[in-house]
C-alpha positions, -999 to +999 in steps of 0.1 A: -058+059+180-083+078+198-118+070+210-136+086+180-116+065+158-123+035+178-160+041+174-155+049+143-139+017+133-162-003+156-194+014+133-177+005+101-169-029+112-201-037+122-219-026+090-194-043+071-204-074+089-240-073+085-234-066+051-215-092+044-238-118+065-266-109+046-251-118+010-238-145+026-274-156+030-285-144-006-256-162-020-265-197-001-300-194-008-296-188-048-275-221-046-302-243-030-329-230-055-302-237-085-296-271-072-337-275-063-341-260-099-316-283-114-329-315-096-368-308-110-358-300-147-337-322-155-356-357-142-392-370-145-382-397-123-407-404-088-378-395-071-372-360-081-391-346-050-373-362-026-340-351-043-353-315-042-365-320-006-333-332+003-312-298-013-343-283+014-331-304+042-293-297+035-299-258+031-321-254+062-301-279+082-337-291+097-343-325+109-372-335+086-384-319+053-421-334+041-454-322+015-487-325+024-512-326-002-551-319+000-577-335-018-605-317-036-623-313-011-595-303+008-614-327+039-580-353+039-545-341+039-518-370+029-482-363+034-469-379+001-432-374+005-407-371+033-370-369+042-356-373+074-315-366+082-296-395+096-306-407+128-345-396+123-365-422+119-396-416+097-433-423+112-452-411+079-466-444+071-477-449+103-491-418+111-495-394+085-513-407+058-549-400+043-553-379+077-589-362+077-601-328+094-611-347+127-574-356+132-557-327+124-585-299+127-563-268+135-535-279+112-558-279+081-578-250+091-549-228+094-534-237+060-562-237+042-565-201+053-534-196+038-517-191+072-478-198+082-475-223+114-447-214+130-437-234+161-405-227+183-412-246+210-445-274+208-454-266+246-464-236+238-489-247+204-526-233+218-554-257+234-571-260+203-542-282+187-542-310+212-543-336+186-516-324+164-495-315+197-499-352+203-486-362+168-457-339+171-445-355+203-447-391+189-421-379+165-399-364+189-405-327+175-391-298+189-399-265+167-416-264+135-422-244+103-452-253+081-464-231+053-495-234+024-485-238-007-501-221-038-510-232-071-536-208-097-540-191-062-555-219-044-539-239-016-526-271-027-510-279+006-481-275+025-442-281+032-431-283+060-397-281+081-391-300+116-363-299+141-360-329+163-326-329+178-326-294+195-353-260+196-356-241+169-362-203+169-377-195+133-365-159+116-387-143+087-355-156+066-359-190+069-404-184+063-398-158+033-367-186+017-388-212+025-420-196+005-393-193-024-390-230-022-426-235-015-436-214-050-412-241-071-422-270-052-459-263-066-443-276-097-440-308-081-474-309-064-491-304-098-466-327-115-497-356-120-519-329-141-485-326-166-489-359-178-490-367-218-462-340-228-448-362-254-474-353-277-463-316-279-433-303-294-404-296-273-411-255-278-448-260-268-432-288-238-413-261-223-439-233-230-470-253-214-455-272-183-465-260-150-432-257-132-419-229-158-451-207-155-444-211-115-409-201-120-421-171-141-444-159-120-434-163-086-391-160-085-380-130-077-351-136-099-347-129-140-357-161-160-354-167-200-367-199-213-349-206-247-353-233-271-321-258-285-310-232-310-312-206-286-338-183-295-357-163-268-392-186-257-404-169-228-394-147-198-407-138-165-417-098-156-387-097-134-361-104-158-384-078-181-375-048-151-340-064-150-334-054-189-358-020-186-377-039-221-404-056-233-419-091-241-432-085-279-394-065-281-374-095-273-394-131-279-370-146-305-338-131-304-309-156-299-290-155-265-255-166-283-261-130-303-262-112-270-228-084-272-227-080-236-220-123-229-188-135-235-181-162-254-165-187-236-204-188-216-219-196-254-191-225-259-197-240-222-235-240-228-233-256-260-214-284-247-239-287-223-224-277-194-236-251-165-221-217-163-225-195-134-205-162-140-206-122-129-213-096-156-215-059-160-243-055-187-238-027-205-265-012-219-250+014-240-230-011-258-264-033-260-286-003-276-258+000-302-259-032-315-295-033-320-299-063-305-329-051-288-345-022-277-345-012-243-355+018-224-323+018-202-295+036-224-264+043-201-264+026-170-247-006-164-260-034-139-242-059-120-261-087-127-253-127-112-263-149-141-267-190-139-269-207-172-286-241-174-289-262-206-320-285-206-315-320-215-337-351-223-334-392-214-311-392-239-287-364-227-296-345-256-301-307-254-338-291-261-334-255-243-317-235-218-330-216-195-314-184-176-315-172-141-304-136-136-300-117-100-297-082-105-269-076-077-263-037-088-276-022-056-253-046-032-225-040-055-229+003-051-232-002-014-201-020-013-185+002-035-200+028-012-182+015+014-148+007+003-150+040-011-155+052+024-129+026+039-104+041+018-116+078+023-106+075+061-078+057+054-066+082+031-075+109+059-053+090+086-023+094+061-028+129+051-030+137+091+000+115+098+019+134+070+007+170+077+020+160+111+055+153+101+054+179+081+047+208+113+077+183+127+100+191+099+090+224+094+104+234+132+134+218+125+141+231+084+131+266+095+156+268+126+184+252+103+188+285+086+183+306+114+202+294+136+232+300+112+219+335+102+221+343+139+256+326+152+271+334+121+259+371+121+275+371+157+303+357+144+307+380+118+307+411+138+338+400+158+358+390+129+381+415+113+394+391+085+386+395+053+389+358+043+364+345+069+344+374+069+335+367+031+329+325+040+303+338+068+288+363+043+283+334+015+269+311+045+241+338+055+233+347+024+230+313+013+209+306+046+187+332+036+182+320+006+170+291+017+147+306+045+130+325+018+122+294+000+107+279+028+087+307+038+076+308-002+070+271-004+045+274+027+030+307+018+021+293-020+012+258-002-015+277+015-028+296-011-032+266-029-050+250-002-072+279-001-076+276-036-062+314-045-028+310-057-033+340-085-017+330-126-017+359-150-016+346-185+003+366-209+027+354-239+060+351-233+095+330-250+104+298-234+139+304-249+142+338-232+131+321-196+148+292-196+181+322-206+176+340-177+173+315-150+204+297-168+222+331-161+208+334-120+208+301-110+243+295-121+261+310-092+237+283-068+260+253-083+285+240-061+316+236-070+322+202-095+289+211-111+280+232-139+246+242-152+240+238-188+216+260-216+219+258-251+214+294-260+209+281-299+178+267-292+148+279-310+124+306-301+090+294-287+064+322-280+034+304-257+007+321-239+011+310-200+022+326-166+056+333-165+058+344-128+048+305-121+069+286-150+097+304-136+084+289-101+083+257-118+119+253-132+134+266-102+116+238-083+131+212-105+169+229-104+171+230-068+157+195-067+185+187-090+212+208-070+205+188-036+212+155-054+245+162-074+271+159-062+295+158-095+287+163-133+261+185-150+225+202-148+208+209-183+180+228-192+162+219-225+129+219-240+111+208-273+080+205-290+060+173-292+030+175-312+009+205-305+026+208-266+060+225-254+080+200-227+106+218-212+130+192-190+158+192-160+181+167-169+209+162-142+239+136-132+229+126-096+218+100-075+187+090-092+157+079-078+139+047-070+108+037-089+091+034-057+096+070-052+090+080-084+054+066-080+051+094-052+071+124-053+047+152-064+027+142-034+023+169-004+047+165+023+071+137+007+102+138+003+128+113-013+152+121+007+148+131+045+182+138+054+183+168+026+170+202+040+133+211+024+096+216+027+085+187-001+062+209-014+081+221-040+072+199-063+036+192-052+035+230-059+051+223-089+023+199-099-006+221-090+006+249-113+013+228-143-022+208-138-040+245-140-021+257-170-031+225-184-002+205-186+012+174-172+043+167-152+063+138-147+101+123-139+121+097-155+151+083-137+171+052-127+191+050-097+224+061-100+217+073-134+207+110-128+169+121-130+147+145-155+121+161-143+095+173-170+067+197-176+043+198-208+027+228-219-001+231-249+012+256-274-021+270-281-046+279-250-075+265-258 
């Protein structure tokens, strides 16, 4: 491999890579919020922040995961809940409650401004946090990340993330994931103001509480809010631009109706289970059905979709609710790119065969020569008639043979070129397949005979002769190399409204492996027999542009018939 290769490989490999590392992340971090998700909507216990704190803690892999709330007045910050990792020992009861703007004045000036405080390292925090510098080192803390959090567009407080056991260099991942978490965790902050729910029913329960109007308007992913029989409730703008539709367009259909879900999702869903699965949501298929309109009417979109069904106390189901990432642009970059991964690898073969090929070439095209020349010599010595004949049929046969390689190469290259010339005239296959019965006859060798039925039919099709003639021969003196004994037949017939005309013959066969790859350039089945391997890759060409298809059927051992199909009528 040379160096451009190498670079080559070393660019690929390297945009692979940070490819795949960031899915990684989007994949990890659409876990956490299904878990956070999961953990807030399905319990009203006290305990459901901390649970969702703790899916913060894990995904993060920080030291200590805490809220602070303001008050109205937003003059005394209390940090309500807390979770530490093993081995941290919380000090929130000692130091962190009820906490007014005289002892942490920088801290609840900057989030009230709506500002991120990000620390790497705490000997670096400006002069004007002394005090808070001094509450961080009490607890041990190395780096921190601290952001406001939002509700009705007001700061309600802040979460916060802290690393004790080692320094901790923030990246805008871990702020923008952590606003992600920050925007659902709002839920939780308002959670007090959500009180007396029961009196609604469990439609207006699931239209009216906070935490799904958060989730709405703040997640960057597709939501749909259903109700227990699965009719369409409410969906975020997001998952509107997902499905290229409208709000008054879709409010009320019923997500087991869907065409493009399959239904072993509906089943899992209505036995209350979760269902995470890949999808490619057809949108022609979706306008057909009329199961709503939408403005999209062709593409198709690779869409990541997490079903949830919502249950009560009592395990029973009132709604499910859908997340859907639209994953269509990552999926046509990586198609992109195996696309191009392929591509080269497809180039390194080509090169690797056109070089064998220029290998071969040397060696096929001196073959004949070489006997052409010592046998000419030979020839011109030899005064008996015997011999002189043998050396006459081994020149002429040599020439033969040269001719066809220099024809093979020459067509090869106007193919390549792309002006190989075909003059379309009508002409009878019958008459053909006669003549090259008649002349290629004398080519058998001895213990094989080549076979016509001259009662055949006549079939008058419009085509180039010139190349169908090309074509026949191809597969005959395929045929001839591997038969040793037995019989070559030429045959056609019609098949619906297309001619197939066929080379049957009694030889070796070939492998299925092989047959997979034969009318490819520069192969050949068998290396040790003398020939280009572009006959029948020319072969292929000129059948494909009279628009026809070509094909073998053989078994090892068993002989092989090579085919052609013409249409009987040019179109």
């Amino acid at each position: 491999m040379n160096t451009s290769d190498n670079d080559q490989n070393k660019a690929f490999n390297s945009i692979n890579y940070a490819s795949n590392n960031f899915l990684d992340q989007i994949i990890s971090l659409r876990e956490a919020m299904s878990k956070v998700l999961n953990t807030l909507i399905r319990t009203d216990q006290d305990s459901v922040v901390d649970q969702a704190l703790l899916q913060i803690l894990a995904y993060f892999d920080v030291d200590r995961v805490y809220i602070g709330i303001f008050n109205e007045q937003e003059s005394i910050v209390d940090f309500t809940n807390e979770v530490t990792c093993d081995g941290i020992v919380s000090m929130r009861e000692d130091l962190l409650r009820q906490l007014s703007k005289e002892d942490v004045p920088w801290w609840i000036n900057m989030i009230s401004e709506g500002k991120d405080i990000i620390i790497n390292n705490i000997s670096l925090m400006p002069a004007e946090a002394g005090k808070e510098y001094e509450l961080l080192q009490l607890q041990n803390i190395k780096s921190l990340l601290s952001i406001p959090v939002f509700y009705e567009g007001k700061v309600r407080g802040f979460i916060g993330l802290d690393s004790v056991k080692r320094q901790r260099s923030w990246t805008v991942f871990d702020t923008e994931n952590l606003r992600v978490f920050a925007d659902i965790l709002a839920i939780a902050i308002e959670r007090a103001r959500a009180k007396g729910i029961a009196k609604y029913t469990e439609a207006q329960k699931l239209r009216s509480e906070s935490k799904f109007q958060i989730i709405f308007e703040k997640l960057p992913w597709g939501v749909e809010l259903y109700d227990e029989n699965g009719n369409l409730l409410d969906l975020n703008q997001a998952d509107i631009d997902i499905f290229c539709t409208k709000k008054e367009e879709v409010i009320g259909i019923n997500m087991f109706k869907n065409p493009n879900i399959p239904e072993w999702v509906n089943k899992k869903l209505k036995k209350g289970e979760d269902v995470a699965f890949l999808i490619d949501y057809d949108f022609n298929i979706l306008n057909k059905s009329g199961y709503y309109s939408s403005s999209d009417t062709k593409s198709v979109k690779h869409l990541q979709v997490k079903g949830i069904p919502l249950k009560d106390a009592d395990n029973n189901i009132f709604g499910y609710l859908y997340i859907v990432f639209d994953d269509t642009d990552n999926q046509r970059k990586r198609e992109e790119m195996w696309e191009k991964e392929l591509e080269l690898v497809k180039i390194k073969e080509a090169d690797k065969l056109k070089s064998a090929f220029l290998a071969n070439m040397s060696h096929e095209i001196r073959t004949p020569l070489n006997a052409i020349v010592g046998f000419s010599d030979i020839l011109a010595e030899t005064e008996e008639e015997e011999e002189r004949k043998t050396y006459l049929d081994i020149i002429h046969k040599n020439n033969d043979l040269l001719l066809q390689l220099i024809n093979d190469i020459l067509d090869f290259s106007k193919i390549e070129a792309g002006i190989l010339d075909y003059n379309i005239t009508e002409v009878n296959i019958k008459e053909i397949c006669g003549e090259i019965a008649i002349t290629d006859s004398i080519k058998m060798p001895q213990g094989v005979s080549l076979i016509f039925d001259s009662n055949l039919p006549s079939i008058l099709i419009k085509t180039d002769e010139k190349r169908i003639i090309q074509v026949i021969s191809n597969f005959i003196n395929n045929a001839i190399k591997f038969t040793e004994q037995g019989s070559i037949t030429i045959y056609y017939e019609t098949i619906d409204n297309m001619l197939k005309v066929c080379v049957k013959d009694t030889g070796i066969g070939i492998s299925k492996e092989n047959q997979e790859r034969i009318f490819e350039r520069f192969i050949k089945a068998n290396t040790f027999k003398q020939g280009t391997g572009l006959g029948l890759t020319i072969s292929k060409t000129i059948v494909e542009h009279l628009g026809g298809t070509i094909g073998v059927d053989s078994e090892e051992g068993k002989g092989a018939t090579f085919w052609f199909t013409l249409p009987l009528k040019q179109k």
